[in-house]
C-alpha positions as CSV (number, residue, x, y, z in Angstrom):
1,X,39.0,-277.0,-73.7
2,X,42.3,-276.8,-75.8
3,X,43.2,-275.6,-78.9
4,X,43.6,-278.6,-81.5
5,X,46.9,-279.2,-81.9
6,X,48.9,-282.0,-84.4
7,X,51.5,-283.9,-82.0
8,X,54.2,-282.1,-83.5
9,X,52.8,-278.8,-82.5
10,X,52.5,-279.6,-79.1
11,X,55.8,-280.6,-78.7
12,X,56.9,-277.7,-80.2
13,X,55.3,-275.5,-77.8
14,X,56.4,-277.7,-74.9
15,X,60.1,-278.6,-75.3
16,X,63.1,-276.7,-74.8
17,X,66.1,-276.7,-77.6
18,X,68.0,-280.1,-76.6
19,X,65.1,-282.0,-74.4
20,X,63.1,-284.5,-76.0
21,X,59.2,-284.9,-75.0
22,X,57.7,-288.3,-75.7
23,X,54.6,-289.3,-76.7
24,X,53.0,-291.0,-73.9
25,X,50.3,-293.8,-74.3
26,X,48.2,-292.3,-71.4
27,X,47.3,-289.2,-73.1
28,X,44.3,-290.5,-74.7
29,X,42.7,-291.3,-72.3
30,X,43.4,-288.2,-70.3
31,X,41.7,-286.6,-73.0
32,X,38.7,-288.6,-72.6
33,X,39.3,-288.4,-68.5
34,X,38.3,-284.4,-69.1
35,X,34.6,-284.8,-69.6
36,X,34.9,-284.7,-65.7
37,X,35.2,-281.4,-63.9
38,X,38.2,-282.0,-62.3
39,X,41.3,-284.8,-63.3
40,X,43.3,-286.6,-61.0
41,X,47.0,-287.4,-62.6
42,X,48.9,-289.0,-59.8
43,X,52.1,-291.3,-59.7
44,X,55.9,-291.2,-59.2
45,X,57.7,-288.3,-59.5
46,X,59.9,-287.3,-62.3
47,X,57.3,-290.0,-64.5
48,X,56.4,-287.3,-66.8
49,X,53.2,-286.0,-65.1
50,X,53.4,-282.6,-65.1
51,X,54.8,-282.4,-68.6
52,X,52.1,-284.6,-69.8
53,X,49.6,-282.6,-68.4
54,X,51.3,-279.3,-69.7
55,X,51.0,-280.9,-73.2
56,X,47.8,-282.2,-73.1
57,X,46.1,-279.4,-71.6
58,X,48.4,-276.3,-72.8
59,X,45.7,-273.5,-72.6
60,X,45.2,-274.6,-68.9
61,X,47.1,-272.2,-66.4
62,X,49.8,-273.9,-64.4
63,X,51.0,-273.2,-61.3
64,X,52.6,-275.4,-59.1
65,X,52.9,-276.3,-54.9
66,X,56.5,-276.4,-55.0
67,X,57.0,-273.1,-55.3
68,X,56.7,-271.8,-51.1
69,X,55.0,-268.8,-52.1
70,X,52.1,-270.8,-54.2
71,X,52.1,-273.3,-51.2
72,X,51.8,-271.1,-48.5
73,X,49.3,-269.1,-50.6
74,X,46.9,-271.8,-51.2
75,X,47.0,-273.2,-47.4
76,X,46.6,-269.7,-45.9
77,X,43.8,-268.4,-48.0
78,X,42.3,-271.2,-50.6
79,X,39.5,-268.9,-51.8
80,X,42.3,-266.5,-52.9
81,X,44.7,-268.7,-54.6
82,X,41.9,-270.2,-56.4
83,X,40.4,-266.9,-57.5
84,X,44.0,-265.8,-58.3
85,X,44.8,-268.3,-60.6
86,X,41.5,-268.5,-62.5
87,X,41.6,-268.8,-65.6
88,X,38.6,-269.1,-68.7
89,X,39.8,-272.3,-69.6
90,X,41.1,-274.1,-66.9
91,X,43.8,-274.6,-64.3
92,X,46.2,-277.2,-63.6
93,X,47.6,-277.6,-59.9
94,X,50.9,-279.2,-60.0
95,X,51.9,-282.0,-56.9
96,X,48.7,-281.0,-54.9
97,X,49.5,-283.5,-52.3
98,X,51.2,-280.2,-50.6
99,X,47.5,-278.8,-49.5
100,X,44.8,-281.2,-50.3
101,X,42.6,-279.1,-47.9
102,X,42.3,-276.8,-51.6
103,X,39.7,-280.2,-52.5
104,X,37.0,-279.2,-50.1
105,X,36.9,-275.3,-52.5
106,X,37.5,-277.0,-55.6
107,X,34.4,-279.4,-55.0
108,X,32.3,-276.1,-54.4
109,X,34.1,-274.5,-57.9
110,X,33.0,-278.1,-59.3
111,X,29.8,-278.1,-58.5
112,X,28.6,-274.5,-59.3
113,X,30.3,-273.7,-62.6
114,X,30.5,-277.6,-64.0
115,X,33.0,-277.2,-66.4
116,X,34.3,-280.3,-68.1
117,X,38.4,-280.8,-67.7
118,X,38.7,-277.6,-65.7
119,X,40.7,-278.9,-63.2
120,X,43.7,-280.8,-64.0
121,X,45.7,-281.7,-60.5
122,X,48.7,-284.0,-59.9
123,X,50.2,-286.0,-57.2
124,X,53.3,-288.3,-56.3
125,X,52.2,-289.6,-52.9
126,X,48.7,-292.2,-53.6
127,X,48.2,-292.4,-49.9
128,X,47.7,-288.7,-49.0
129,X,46.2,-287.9,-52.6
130,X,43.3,-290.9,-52.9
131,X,42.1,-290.5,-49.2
132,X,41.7,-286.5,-49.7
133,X,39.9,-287.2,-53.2
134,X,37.9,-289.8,-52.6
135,X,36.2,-287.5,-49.3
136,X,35.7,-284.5,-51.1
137,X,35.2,-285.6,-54.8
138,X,33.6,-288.5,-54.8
139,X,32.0,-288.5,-58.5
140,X,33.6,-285.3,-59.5
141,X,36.8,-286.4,-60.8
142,X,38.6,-288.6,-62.8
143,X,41.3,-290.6,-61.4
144,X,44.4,-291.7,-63.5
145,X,47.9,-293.1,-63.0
146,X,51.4,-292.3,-65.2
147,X,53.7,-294.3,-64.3
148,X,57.6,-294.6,-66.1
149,X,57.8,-294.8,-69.5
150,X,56.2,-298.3,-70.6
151,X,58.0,-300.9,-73.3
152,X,55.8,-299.4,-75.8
153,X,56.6,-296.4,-75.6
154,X,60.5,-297.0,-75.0
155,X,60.7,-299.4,-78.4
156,X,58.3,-296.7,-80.8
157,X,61.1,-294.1,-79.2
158,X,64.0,-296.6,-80.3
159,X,65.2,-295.5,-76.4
160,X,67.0,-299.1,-76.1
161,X,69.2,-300.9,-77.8
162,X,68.3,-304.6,-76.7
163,X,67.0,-306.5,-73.7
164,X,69.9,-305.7,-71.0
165,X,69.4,-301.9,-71.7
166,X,65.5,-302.1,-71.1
167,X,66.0,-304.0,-68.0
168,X,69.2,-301.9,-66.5
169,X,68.0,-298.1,-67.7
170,X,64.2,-298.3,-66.8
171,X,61.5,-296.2,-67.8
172,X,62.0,-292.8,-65.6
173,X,61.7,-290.3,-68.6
174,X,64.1,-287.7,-67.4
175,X,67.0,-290.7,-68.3
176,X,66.4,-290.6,-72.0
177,X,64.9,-286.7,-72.6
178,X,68.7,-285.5,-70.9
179,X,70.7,-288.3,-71.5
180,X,71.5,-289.1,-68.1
181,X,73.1,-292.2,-67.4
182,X,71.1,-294.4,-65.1
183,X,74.6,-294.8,-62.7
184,X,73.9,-290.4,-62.3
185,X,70.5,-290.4,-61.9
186,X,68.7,-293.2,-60.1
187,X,71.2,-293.5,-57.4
188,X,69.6,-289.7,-56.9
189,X,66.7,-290.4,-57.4
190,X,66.6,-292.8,-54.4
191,X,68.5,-290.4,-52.6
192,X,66.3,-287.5,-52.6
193,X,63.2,-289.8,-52.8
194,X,64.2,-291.1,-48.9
195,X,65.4,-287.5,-47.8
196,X,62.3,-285.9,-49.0
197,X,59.3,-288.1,-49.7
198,X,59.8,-290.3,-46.7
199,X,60.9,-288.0,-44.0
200,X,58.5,-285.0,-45.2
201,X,55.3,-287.8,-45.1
202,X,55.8,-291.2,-43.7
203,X,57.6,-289.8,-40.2
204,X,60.8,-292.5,-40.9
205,X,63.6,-291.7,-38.6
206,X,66.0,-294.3,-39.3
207,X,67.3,-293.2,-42.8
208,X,70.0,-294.9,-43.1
209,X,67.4,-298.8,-42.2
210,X,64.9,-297.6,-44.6
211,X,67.8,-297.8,-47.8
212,X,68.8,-300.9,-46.8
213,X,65.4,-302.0,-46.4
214,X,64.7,-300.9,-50.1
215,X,68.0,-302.4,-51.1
216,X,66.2,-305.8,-49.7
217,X,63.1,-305.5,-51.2
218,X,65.3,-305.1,-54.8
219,X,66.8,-308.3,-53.7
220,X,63.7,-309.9,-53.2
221,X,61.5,-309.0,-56.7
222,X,59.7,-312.1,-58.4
223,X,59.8,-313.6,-54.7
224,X,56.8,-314.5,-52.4
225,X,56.6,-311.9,-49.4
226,X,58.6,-312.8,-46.5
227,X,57.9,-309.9,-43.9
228,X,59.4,-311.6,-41.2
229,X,62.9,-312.5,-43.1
230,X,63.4,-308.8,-44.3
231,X,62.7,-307.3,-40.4
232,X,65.4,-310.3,-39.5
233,X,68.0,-308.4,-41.9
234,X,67.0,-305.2,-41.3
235,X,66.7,-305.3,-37.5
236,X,62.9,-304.1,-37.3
237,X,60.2,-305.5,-35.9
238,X,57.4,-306.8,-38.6
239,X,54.9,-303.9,-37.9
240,X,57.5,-301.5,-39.2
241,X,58.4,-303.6,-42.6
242,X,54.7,-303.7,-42.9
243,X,54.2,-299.7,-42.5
244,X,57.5,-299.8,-44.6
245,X,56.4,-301.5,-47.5
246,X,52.7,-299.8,-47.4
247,X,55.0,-296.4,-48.1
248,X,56.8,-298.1,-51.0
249,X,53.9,-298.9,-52.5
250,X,51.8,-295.5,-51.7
251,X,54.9,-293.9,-54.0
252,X,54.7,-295.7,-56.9
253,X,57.9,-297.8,-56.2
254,X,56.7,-301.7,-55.4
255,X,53.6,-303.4,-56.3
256,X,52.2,-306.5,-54.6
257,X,51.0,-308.7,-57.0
258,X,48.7,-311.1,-55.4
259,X,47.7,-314.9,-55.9
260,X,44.6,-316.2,-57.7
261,X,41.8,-317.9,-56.1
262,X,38.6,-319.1,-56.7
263,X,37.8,-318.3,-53.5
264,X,37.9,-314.3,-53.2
265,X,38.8,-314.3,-49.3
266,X,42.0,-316.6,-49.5
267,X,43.3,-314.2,-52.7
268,X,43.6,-311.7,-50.0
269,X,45.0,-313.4,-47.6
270,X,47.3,-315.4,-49.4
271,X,51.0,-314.4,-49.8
272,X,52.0,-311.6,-51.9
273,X,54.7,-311.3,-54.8
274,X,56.6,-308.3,-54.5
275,X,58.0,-305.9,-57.8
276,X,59.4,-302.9,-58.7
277,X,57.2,-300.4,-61.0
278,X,60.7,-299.5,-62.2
279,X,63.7,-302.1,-62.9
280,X,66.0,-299.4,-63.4
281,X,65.5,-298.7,-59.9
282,X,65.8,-302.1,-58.9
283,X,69.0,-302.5,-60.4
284,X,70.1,-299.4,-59.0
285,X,69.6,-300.8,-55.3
286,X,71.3,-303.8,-56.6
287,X,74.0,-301.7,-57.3
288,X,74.5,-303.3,-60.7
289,X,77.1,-301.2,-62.8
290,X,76.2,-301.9,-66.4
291,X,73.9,-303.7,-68.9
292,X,76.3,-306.4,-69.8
293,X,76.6,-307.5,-66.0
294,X,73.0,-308.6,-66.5
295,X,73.6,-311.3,-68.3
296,X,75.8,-312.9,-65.6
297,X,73.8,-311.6,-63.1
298,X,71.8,-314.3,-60.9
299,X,69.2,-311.2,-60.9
300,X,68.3,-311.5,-64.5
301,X,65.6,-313.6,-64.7
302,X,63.7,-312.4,-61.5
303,X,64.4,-308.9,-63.4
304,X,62.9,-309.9,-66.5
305,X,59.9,-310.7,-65.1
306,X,59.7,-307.7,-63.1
307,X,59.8,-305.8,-66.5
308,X,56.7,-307.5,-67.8
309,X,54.4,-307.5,-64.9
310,X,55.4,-304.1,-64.8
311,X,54.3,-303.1,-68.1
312,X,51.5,-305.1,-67.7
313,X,50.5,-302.7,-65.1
314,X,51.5,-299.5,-67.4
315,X,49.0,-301.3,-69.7
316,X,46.2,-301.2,-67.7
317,X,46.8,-297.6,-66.5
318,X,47.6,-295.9,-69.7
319,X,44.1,-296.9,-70.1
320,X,42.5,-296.0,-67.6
321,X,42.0,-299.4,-66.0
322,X,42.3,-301.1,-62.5
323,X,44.8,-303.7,-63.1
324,X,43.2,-307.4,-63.1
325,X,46.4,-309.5,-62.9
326,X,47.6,-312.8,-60.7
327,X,50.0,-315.6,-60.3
328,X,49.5,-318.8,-59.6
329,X,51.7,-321.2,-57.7
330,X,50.3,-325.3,-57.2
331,X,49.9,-326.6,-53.7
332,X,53.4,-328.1,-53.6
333,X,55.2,-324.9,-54.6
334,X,56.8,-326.5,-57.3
335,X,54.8,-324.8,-60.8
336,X,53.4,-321.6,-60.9
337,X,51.7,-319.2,-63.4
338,X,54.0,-315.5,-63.5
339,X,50.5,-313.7,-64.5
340,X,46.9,-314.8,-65.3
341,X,45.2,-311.9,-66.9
342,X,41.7,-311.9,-65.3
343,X,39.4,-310.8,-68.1
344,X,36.5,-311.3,-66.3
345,X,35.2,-315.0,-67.9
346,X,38.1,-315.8,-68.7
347,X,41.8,-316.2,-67.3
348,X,44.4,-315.6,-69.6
349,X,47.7,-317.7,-68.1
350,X,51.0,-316.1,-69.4
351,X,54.5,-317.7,-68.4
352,X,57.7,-315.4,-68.5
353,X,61.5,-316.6,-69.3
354,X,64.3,-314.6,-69.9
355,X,65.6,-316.9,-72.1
356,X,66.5,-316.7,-75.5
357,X,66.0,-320.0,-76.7
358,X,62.7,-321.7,-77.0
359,X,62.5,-324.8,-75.2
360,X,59.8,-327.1,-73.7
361,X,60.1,-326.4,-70.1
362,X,58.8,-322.9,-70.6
363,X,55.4,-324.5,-71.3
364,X,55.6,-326.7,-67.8
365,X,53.9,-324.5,-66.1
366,X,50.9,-323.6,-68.7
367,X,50.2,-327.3,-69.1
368,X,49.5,-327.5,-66.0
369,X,47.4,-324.9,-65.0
370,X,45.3,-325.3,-68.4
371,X,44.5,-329.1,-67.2
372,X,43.9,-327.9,-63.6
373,X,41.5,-325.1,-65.3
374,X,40.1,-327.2,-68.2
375,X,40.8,-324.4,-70.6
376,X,42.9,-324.6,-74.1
377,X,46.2,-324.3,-73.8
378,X,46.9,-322.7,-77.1
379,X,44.8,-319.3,-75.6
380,X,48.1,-319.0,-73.3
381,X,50.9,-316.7,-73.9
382,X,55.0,-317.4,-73.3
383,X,57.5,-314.2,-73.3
384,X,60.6,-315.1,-73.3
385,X,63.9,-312.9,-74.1
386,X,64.3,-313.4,-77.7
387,X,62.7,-312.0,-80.9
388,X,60.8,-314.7,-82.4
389,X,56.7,-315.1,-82.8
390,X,55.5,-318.7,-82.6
391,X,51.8,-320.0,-82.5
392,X,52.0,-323.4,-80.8
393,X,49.0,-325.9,-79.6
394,X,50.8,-325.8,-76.3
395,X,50.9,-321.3,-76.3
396,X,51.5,-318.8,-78.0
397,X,55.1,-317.4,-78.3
398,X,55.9,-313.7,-77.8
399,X,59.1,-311.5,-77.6
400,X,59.5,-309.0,-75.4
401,X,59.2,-306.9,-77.7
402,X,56.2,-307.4,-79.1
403,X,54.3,-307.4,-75.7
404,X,53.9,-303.4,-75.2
405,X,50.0,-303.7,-76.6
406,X,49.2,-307.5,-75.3
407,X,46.7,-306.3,-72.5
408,X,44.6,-304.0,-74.7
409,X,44.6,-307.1,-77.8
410,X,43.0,-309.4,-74.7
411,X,40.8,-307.3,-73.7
412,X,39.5,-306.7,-77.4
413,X,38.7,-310.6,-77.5
C-alpha cells in the first residue's frame, strides 16, 4: 500500500525548504481507515487534508479537481479520467466535491478489483460530499474527518506560547507551517470562504448579510440558539438563518452542541448551543486585534470554552469516532454542565472556567448534576485556565493543557 516510511522520512519527502508539516493525530487511524477500498477524508479547507493524505499515502497518485482541466475531464468522460489516472497502487482524488457523479464509476472500480486503501478522496463541503457517498458507497468506504490542528497537536508542536495565543491564533495549519499572522490570514480566509464556498454551493445572494450573520454567530458561541434574535439583527426571516446556519455547519465552521436527555426525543428538540470548530476564526469575526486583548475581553470565557468543546470534537474524530458529547442546563436555567461525555453507561460531567485560580464555584455546577444523577462526584472533570493538576472528592482538576488526550483516557475506562 505504501512504502514504510519513519516520520522523518515522510516529511522529508513532503515538505518544501522553509514549510513545516506536522504530525497529525488523525493519521493513524487513516492508516487503519485503508483496509476499505476507498477513504473518505473530508473537512474544512486549508485543515491539512490534502497534505495529510499526500503523506500518509505517498505512493498513491494525486491529482486534484481544482485544476479546470482535471475537473472538466472527470465530469465529461469519468471512465477516462479514471483510467487516465490509474495507478498500481492507488489514487487519491483531491476536493471531490467538484464531481461526485465520479462515485457511481468508482463503486464499479470498488467492487471488481477490491483493493484495500486504493482510493483516497477528499472533501470540504459535508453536505454535497456525505449525501453522494452514502448513495453510491454505502459499505465501501471509510468515512473520516480532519479538522484544524487540535491542542494536542499545537502543545507537542510548542505552536503557542500560553492560553491567549491558543485561543486568538486557532488551529488552521497553514498559520503556523508559513508564519502567517492570524490578523493576514483568517480575515482571508472568511473572505474567500463567503466568495467561493457559499456563492459556488449554497446559492447565497446577499454577501454582504451572510458576514454579518457569521459575525453574529461569533458573538453568540457558548450561547443557547436564538434563531429568531439573529434574523431580528440581520434582517432575515428565520427560514433563512436556519438554511444559513445548516451551511456553516456543512463547512466545518459551527457545531451545534445539543442538550442531554433521558428522554431521546426532547434531546432533539431541545435548544442547541452554538460553537466555532475554530476560535481563531471566531476571534477573527470578533475582530479582536491581539492575544493580550483577550484577557480584557468579555469574550474570553465564552472563547475558552469554545476551545475545549472544540477539541473535544478533534478528539473524537482523530479517532475515527462519532462525537458523543452534551450540556446540561437545570430547569431554572440557573446551573448547567459545559459537556457530559456520553460513554455509553456512563456520563462523564466536565465543567470549563477560564479562570486561573481554583475556587469553589467551579464545582457548583458538578455538585449538582452528580446529586441529580446519583453518580460520584470525584469521576467529574474541571478545566480551568491555569496549569495545575488536582484530584479532589468534589472533581478532578485539569489544565488546559493537559486535556489534548482526555477523551481517548475515558474511553479506555
Amino acid at each position: 500500500m505504501r512504502a514504510n516510511l519513519t516520520n522523518n522520512d515522510r516529511l522529508a519527502r513532503i515538505c518544501a525548504p522553509g514549510v513545516a508539516m506536522f504530525q497529525r493525530d488523525l493519521e493513524k487511524t487513516l492508516l487503519r481507515f485503508a483496509k476499505f477500498p476507498v477513504v473518505a477524508l473530508l473537512g474544512p479547507r486549508q485543515s491539512g487534508k490534502t497534505t495529510l493524505a499526500k503523506a500518509t499515502f505517498n505512493n498513491h497518485h494525486f491529482v486534484s479537481l481544482e485544476n479546470p482541466q482535471q475537473r472538466s475531464f472527470a465530469l465529461e468522460d469519468p471512465q477516462g479520467f479514471l483510467k487516465k489516472i490509474e495507478n498500481p497502487v492507488g489514487i487519491i482524488i483531491d476536493e471531490f466535491q467538484y464531481a461526485p457523479e465520479l462515485l457511481s464509476y468508482i463503486q464499479v472500480e470498488a467492487d471488481e478489483k477490491k483493493r484495500p486503501g486504493y482510493f483516497i478522496i477528499t472533501g470540504s463541503h459535508n453536505f454535497l460530499m456525505n449525501q453522494a457517498i452514502t448513495q453510491s458507497l454505502a459499505g465501501r468506504v471509510g468515512i473520516l474527518t480532519l479538522l484544524p490542528l487540535s491542542l494536542h497537536e499545537i502543545l507537542n508542536n510548542k505552536l503557542v506560547k500560553n492560553l491567549n495565543e491558543a485561543i486568538f491564533n486557532g488551529g488552521y495549519p497553514r498559520l503556523y507551517s508559513e508564519s502567517f499572522s492570524p490578523l493576514e490570514l483568517l480575515p482571508s480566509y472568511i473572505h474567500s470562504y463567503i466568495e467561493r464556498d457559499v456563492r459556488q454551493f449554497a446559492n447565497i445572494g446577499d454577501i454582504h448579510t451572510f458576514q454579518k450573520f457569521m459575525q453574529m454567530c461569533a458573538a453568540r458561541v457558548g450561547q443557547q440558539l436564538n434563531i429568531t434574535d439573529i434574523a431580528t439583527n440581520c434582517g432575515v426571516d428565520s427560514r433563512t438563518i436556519n438554511k444559513w446556519l445548516s451551511v456553516l455547519e456543512a463547512s466545518y465552521i459551527i457545531f451545534l452542541l445539543k442538550p442531554h436527555f433521558n428522554n431521546f426525543n426532547k434531546r432533539i428538540t431541545k435548544t442547541s448551543k452554538l460553537y466555532f470548530y475554530d476560535t481563531g476564526l471566531a476571534c477573527s469575526l470578533l475582530e479582536m486585534s491581539s492575544p493580550d486583548n483577550l484577557s480584557l475581553s468579555s469574550f474570553r470565557g465564552a472563547l475558552f470554552e469554545c476551545l475545549i468543546l472544540s477539541d473535544f470534537y478533534k478528539q473524537y474524530h482523530n479517532s475515527g469516532l462519532r462525537p458523543a458529547l452534551y450540556y446540561w442546563r437545570d430547569q431554572n436555567g440557573i446551573l448547567e454542565i459545559d459537556g457530559l461525555v456520553d460513554l455509553g453507561v456512563t456520563m462523564v460531567p466536565v465543567e470549563i472556567k477560564s479562570g486561573e485560580t481554583i475556587t469553589k464555584d467551579f464545582f457548583k455546577g458538578l455538585k449538582r448534576w452528580c446529586e441529580l444523577a446519583s453518580v460520584d462526584p470525584s469521576n467529574g472533570y474541571v478545566i480551568y485556565g491555569g496549569d495545575d493538576e488536582q484530584k479532589r472528592s468534589m472533581g478532578h482538576v485539569l489544565s488546559w493543557q493537559q486535556t489534548g488526550t482526555l477523551i481517548s483516557h475515558l474511553k479506555k475506562q
